[in-house]
MOPAC internal coordinates of N, CA, C and O (Angstrom, degrees):
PM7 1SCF
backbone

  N    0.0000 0     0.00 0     0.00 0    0    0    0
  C    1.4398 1     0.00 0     0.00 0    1    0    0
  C    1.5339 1   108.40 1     0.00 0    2    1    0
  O    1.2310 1   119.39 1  -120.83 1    3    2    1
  N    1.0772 1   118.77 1    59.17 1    3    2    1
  C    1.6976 1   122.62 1   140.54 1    5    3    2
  C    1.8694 1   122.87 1    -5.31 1    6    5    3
  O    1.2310 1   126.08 1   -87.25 1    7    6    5
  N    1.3167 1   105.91 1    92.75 1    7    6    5
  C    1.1755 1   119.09 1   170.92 1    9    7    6
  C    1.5524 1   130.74 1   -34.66 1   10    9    7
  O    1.2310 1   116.13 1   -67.54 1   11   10    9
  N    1.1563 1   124.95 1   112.46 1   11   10    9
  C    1.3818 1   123.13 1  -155.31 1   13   11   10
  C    1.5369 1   109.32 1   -68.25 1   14   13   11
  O    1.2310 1   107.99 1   -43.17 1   15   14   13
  N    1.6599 1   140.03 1   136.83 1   15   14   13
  C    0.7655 1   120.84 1   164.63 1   17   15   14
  C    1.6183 1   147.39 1   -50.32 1   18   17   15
  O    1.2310 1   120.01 1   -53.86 1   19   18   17
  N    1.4460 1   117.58 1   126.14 1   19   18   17
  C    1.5373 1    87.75 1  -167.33 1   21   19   18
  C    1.9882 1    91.52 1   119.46 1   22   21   19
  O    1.2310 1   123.49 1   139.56 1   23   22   21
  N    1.0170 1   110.91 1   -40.44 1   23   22   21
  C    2.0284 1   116.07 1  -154.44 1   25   23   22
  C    1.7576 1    80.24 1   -64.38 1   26   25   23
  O    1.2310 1   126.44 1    -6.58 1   27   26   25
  N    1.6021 1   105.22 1   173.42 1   27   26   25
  C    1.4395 1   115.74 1  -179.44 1   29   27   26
  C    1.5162 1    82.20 1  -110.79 1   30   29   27
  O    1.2310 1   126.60 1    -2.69 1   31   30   29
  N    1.7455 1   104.91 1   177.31 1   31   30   29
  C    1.2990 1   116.27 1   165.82 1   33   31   30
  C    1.6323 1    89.09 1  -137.80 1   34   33   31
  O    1.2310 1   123.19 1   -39.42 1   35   34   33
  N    1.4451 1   111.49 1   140.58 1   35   34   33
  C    1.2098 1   112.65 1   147.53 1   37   35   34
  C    1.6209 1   123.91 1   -58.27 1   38   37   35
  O    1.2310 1   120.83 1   -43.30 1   39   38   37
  N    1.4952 1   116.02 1   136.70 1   39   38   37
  C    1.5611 1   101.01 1  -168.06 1   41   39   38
  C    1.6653 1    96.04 1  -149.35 1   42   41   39
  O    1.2310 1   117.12 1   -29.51 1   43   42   41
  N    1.4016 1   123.08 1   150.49 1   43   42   41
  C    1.5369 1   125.46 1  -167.58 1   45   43   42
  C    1.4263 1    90.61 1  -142.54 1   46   45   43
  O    1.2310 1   115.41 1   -83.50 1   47   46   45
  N    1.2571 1   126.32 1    96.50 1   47   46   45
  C    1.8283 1   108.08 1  -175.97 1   49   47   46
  C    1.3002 1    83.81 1  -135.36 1   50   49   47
  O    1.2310 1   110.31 1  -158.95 1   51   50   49
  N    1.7955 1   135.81 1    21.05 1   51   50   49
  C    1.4453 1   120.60 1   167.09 1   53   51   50
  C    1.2012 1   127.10 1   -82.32 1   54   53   51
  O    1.2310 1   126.38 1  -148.39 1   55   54   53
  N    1.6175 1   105.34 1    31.61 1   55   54   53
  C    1.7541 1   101.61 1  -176.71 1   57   55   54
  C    1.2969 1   101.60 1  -112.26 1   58   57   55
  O    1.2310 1   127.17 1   164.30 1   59   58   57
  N    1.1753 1   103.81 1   -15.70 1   59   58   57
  C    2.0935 1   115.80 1   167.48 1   61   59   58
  C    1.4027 1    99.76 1   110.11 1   62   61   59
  O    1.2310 1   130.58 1   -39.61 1   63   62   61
  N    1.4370 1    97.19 1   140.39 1   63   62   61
  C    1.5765 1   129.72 1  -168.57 1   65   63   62
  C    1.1400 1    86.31 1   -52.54 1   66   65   63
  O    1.2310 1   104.85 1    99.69 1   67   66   65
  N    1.7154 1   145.61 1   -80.31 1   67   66   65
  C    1.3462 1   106.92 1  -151.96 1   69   67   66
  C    1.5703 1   118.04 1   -96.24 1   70   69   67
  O    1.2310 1   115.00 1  -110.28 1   71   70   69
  N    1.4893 1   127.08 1    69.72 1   71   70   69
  C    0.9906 1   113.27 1   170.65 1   73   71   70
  C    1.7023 1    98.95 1  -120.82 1   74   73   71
  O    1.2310 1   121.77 1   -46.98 1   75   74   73
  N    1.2907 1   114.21 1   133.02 1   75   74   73
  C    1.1823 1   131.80 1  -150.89 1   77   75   74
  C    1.5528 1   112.43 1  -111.45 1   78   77   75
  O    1.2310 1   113.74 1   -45.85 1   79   78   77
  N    1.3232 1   129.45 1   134.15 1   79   78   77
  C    1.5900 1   122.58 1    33.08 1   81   79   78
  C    1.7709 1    95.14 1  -106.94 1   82   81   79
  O    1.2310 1   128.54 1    -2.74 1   83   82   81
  N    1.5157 1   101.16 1   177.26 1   83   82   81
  C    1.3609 1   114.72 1  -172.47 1   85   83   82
  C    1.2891 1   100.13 1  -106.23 1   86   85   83
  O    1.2310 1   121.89 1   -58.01 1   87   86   85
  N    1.5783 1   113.99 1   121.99 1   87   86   85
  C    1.4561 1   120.38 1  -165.36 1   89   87   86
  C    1.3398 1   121.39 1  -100.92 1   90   89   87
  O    1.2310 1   100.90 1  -101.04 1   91   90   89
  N    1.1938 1   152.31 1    78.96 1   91   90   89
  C    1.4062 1   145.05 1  -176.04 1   93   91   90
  C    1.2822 1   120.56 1   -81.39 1   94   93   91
  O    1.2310 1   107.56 1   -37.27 1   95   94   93
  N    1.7697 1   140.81 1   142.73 1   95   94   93
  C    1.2200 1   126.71 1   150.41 1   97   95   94
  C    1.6707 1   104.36 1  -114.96 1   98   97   95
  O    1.2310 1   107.40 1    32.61 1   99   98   97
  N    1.2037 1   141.10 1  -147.39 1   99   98   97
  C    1.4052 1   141.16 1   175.20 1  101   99   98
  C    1.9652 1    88.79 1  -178.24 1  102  101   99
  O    1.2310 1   132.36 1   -58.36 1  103  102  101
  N    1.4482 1    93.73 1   121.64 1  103  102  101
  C    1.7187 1   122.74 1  -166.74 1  105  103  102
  C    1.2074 1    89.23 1  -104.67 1  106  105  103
  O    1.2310 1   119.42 1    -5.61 1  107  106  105
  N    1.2458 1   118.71 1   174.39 1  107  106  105
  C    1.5333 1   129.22 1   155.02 1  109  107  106
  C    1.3562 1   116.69 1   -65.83 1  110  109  107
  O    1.2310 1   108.60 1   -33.95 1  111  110  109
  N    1.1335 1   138.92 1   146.05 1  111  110  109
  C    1.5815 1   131.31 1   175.66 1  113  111  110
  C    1.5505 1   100.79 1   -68.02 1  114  113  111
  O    1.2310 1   134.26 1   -22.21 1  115  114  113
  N    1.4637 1    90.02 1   157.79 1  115  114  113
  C    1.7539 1   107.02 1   173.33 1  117  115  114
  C    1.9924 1   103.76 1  -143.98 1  118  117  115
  O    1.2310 1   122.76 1   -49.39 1  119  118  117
  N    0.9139 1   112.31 1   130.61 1  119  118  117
  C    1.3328 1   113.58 1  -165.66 1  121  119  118
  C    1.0616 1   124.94 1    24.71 1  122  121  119
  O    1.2310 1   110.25 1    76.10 1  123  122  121
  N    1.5383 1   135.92 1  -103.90 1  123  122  121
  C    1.2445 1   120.08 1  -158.19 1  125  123  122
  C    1.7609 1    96.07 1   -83.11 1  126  125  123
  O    1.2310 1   108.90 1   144.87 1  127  126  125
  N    1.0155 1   138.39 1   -35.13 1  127  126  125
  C    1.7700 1   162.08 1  -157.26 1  129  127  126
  C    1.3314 1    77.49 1   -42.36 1  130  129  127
  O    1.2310 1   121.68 1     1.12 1  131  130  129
  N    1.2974 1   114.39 1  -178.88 1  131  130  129
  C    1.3905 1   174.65 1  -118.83 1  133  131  130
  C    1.4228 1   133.94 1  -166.93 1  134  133  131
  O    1.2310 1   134.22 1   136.94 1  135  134  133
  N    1.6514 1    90.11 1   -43.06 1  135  134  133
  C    1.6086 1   100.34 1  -152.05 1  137  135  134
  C    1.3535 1   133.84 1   109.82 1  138  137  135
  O    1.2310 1   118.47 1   113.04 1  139  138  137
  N    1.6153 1   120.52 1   -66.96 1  139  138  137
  C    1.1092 1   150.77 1  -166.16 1  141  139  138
  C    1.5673 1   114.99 1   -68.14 1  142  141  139
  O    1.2310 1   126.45 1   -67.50 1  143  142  141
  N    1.4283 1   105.21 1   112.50 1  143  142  141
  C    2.0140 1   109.28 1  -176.63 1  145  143  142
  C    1.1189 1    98.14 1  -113.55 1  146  145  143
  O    1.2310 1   118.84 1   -21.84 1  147  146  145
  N    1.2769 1   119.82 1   158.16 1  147  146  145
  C    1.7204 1   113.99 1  -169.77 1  149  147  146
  C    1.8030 1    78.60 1  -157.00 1  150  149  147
  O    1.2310 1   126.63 1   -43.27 1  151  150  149
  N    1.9535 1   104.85 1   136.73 1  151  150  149
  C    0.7938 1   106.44 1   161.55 1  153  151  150
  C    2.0436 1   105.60 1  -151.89 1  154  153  151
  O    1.2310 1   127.48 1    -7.83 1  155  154  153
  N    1.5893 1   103.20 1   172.17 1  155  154  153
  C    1.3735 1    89.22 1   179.51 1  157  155  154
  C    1.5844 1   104.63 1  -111.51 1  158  157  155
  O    1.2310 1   121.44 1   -14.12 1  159  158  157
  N    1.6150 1   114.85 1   165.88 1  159  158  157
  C    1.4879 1   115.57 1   178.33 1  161  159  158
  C    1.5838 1   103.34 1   104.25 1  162  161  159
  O    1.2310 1   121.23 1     4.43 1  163  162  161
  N    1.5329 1   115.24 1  -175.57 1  163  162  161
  C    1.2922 1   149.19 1  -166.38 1  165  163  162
  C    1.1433 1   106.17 1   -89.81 1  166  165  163
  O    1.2310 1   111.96 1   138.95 1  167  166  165
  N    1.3900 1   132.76 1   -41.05 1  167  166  165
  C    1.3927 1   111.63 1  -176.63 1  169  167  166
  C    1.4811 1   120.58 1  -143.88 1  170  169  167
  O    1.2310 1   110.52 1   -58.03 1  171  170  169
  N    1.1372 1   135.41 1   121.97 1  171  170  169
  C    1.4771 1   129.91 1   178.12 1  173  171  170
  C    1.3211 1   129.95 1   -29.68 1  174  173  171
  O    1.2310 1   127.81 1   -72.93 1  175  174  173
  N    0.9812 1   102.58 1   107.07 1  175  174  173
  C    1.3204 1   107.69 1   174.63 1  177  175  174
  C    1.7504 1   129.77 1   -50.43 1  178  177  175
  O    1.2310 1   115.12 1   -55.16 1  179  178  177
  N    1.5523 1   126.87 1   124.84 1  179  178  177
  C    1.1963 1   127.66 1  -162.52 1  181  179  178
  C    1.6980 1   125.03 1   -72.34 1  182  181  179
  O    1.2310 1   136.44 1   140.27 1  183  182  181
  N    1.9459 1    85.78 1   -39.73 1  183  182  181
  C    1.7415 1    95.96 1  -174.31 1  185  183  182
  C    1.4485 1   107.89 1   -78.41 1  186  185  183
  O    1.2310 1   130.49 1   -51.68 1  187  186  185
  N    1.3155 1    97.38 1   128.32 1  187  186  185
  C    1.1502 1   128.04 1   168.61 1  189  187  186
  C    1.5430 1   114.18 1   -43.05 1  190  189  187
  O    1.2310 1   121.84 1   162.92 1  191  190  189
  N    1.7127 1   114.09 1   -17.08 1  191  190  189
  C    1.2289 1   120.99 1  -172.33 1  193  191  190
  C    1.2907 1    99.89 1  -105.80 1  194  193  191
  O    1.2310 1   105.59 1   176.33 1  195  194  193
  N    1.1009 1   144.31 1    -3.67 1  195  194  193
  C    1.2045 1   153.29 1   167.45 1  197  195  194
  C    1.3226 1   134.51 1   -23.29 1  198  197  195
  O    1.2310 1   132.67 1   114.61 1  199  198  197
  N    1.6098 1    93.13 1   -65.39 1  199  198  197
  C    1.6637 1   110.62 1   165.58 1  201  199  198
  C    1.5027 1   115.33 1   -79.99 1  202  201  199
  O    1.2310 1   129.20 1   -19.23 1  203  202  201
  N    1.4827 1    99.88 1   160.77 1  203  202  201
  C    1.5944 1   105.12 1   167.24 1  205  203  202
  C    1.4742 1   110.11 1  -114.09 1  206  205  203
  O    1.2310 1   112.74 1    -8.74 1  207  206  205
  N    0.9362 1   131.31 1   171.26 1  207  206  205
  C    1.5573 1   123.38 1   154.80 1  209  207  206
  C    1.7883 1   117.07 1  -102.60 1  210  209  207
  O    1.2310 1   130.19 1   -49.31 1  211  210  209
  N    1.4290 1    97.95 1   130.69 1  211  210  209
  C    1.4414 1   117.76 1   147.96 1  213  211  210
  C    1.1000 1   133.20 1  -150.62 1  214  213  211
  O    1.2310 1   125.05 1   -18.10 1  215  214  213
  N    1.8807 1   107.90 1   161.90 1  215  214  213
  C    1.3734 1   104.95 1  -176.14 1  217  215  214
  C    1.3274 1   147.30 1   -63.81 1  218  217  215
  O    1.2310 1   124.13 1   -49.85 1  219  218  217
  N    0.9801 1   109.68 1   130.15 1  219  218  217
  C    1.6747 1   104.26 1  -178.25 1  221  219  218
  C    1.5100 1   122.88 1   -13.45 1  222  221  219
  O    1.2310 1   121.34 1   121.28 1  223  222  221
  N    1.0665 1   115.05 1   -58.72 1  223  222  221
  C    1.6226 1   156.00 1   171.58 1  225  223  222
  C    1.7058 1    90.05 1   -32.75 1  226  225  223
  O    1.2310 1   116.99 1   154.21 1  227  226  225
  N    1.1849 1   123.32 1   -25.79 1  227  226  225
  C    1.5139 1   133.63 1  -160.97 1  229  227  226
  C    2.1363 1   113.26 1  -104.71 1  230  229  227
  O    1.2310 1   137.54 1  -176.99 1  231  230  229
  N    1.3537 1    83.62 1     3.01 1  231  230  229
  C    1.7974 1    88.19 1  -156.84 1  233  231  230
  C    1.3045 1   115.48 1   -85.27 1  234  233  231
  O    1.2310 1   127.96 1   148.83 1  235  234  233
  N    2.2032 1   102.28 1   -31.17 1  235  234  233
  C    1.3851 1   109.14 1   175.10 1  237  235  234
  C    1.6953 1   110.57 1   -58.17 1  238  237  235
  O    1.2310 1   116.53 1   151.55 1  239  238  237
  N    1.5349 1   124.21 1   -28.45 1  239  238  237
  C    1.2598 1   125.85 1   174.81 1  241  239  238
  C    1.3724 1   112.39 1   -58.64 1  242  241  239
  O    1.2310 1   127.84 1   129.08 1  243  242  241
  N    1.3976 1   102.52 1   -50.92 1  243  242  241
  C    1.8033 1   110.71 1  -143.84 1  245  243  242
  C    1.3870 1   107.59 1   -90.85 1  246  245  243
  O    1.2310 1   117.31 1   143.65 1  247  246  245
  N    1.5489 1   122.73 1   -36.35 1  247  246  245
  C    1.1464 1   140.10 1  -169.93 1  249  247  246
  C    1.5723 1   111.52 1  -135.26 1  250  249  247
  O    1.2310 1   108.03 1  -112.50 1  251  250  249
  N    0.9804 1   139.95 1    67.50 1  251  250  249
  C    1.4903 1   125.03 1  -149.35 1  253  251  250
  C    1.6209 1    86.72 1  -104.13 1  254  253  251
  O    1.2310 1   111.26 1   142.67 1  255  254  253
  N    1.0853 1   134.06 1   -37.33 1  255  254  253
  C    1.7192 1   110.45 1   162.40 1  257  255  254
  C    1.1848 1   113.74 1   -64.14 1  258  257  255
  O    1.2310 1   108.78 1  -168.39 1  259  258  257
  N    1.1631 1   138.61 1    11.61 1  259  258  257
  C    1.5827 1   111.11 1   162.16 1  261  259  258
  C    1.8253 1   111.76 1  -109.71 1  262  261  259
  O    1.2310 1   126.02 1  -151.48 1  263  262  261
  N    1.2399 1   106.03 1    28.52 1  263  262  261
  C    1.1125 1   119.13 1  -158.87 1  265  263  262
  C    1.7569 1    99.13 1   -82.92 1  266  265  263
  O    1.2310 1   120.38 1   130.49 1  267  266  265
  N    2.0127 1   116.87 1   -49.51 1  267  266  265
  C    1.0946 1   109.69 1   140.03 1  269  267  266
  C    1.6033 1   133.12 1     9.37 1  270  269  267
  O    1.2310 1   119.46 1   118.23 1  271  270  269
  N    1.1945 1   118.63 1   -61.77 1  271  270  269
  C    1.7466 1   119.58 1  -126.26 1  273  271  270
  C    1.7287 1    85.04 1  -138.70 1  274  273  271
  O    1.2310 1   112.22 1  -162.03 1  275  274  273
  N    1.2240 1   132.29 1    17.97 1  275  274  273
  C    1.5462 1   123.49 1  -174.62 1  277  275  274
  C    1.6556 1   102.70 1   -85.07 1  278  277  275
  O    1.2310 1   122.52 1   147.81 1  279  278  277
  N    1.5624 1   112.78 1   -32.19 1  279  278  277
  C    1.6147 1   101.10 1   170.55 1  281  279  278
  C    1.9288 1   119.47 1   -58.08 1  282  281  279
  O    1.2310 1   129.23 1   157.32 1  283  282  281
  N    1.0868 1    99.82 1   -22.68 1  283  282  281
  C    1.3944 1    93.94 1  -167.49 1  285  283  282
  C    1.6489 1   108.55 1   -50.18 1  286  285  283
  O    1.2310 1   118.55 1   -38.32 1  287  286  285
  N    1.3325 1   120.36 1   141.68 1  287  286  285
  C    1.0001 1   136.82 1  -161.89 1  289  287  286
  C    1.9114 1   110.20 1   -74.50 1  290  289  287
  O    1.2310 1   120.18 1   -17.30 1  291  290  289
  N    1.0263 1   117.25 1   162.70 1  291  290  289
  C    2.0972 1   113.27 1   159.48 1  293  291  290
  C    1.5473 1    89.12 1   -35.37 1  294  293  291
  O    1.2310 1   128.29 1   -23.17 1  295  294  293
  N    1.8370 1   101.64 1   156.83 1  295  294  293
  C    1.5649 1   127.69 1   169.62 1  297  295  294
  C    1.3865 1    96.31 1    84.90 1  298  297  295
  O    1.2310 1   106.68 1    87.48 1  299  298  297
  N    1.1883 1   142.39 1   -92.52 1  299  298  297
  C    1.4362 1   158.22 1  -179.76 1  301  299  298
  C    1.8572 1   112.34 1   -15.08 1  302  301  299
  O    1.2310 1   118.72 1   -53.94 1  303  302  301
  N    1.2958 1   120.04 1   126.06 1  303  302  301
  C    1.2620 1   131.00 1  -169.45 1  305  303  302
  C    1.5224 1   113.04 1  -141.54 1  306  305  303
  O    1.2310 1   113.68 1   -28.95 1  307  306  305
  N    0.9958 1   129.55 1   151.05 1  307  306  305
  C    1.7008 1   127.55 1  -147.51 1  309  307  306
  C    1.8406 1    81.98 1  -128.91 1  310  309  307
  O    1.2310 1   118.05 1   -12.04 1  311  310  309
  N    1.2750 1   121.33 1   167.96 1  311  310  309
  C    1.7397 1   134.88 1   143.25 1  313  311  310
  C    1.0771 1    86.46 1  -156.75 1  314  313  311
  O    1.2310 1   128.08 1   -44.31 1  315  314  313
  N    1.2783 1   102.05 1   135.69 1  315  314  313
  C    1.9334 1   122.52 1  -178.15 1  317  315  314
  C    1.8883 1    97.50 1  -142.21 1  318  317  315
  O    1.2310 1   122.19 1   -53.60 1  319  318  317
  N    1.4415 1   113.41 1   126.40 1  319  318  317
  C    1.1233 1   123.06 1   178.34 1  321  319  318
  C    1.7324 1   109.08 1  -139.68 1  322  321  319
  O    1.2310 1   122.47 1   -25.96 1  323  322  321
  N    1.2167 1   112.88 1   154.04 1  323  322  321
  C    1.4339 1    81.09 1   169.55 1  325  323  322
  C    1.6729 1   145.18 1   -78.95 1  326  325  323
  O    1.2310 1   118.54 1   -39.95 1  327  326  325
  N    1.1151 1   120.39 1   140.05 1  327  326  325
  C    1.5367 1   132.47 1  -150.70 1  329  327  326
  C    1.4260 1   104.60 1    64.41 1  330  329  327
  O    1.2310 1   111.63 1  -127.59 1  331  330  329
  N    0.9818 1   133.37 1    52.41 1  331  330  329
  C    1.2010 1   141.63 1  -174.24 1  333  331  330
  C    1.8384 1   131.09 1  -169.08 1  334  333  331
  O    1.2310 1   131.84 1   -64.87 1  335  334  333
  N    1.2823 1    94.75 1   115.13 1  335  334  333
  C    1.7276 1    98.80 1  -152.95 1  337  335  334
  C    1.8062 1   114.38 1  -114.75 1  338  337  335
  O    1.2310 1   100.07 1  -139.51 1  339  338  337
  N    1.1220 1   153.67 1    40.49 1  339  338  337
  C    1.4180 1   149.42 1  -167.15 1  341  339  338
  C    1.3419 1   124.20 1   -72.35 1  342  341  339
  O    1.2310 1   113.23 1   -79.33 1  343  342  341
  N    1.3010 1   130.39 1   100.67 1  343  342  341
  C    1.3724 1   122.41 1   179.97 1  345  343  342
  C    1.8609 1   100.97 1  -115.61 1  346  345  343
  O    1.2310 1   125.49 1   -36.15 1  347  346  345
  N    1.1652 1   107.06 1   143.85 1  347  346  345
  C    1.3677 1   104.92 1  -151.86 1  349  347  346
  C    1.7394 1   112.49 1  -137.56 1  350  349  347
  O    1.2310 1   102.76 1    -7.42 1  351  350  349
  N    0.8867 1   149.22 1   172.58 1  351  350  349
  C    1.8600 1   132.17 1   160.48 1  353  351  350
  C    1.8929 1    94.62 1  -144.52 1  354  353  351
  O    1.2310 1   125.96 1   -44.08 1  355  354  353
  N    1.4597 1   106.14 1   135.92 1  355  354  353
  C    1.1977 1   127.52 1  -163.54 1  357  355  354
  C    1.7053 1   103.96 1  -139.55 1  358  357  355
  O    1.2310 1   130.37 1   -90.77 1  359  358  357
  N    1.6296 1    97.61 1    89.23 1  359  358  357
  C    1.7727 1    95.98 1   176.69 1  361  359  358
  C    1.4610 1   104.10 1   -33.42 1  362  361  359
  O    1.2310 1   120.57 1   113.99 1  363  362  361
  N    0.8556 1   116.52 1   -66.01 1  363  362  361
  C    1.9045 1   108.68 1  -166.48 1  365  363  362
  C    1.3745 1   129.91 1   -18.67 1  366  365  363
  O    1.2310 1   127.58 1   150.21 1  367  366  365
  N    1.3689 1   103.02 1   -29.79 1  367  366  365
  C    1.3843 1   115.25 1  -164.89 1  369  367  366
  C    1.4301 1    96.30 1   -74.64 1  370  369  367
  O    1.2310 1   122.64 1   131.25 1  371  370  369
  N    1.1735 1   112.54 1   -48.75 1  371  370  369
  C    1.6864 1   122.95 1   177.97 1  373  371  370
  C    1.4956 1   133.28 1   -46.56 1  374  373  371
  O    1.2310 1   128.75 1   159.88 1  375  374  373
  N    1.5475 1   100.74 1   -20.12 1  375  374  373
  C    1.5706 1   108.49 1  -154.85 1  377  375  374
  C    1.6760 1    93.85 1   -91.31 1  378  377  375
  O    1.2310 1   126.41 1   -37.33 1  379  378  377
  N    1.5113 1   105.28 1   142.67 1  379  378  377
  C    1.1206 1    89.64 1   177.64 1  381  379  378
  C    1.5822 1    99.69 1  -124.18 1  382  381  379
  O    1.2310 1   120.10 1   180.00 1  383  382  381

């Protein structure tokens, strides 16, 4: 499921590009969304204020290795580090 042009992504990349690993999950969409939160580091971040939104259209910049893995459907979550590859599916993501 190829992200519609136009969809937002939740995105957290203010802790700086290289701090590693690169965290993805993919939610169900909710209005304009996607689904898709992308953050960097060890652990998810809690606040709700955390993320920003941008467009898809924005990812080859911001994230261009996760560019791969944007069809993956709701449930499905990526960690990409270097030499280091995890693609994963997590009912949770699904439940609504």
């Amino acid at each position: 499921m190829v992200p519609a042009r136009g969809s937002m992504v939740g995105i957290a990349l203010s802790r700086g590009p290289k701090l590693v690993p690169l965290n993805t999950v993919r939610h169900l969409p909710v209005g304009s969304t996607n689904g898709w939160y992308v953050w960097r580091g060890d652990q998810r971040p809690d606040d709700a204020d955390f993320f920003s939104a941008s467009h898809v259209e924005h990812m080859p910049e911001q994230v261009p290795e996760l560019l791969p893995y944007l069809a993956l459907p709701p449930g499905w979550g990526v960690v990409l580090a270097p030499g280091y590859e995890d693609v994963f599916f997590d009912e949770a993501f699904v439940v609504e």
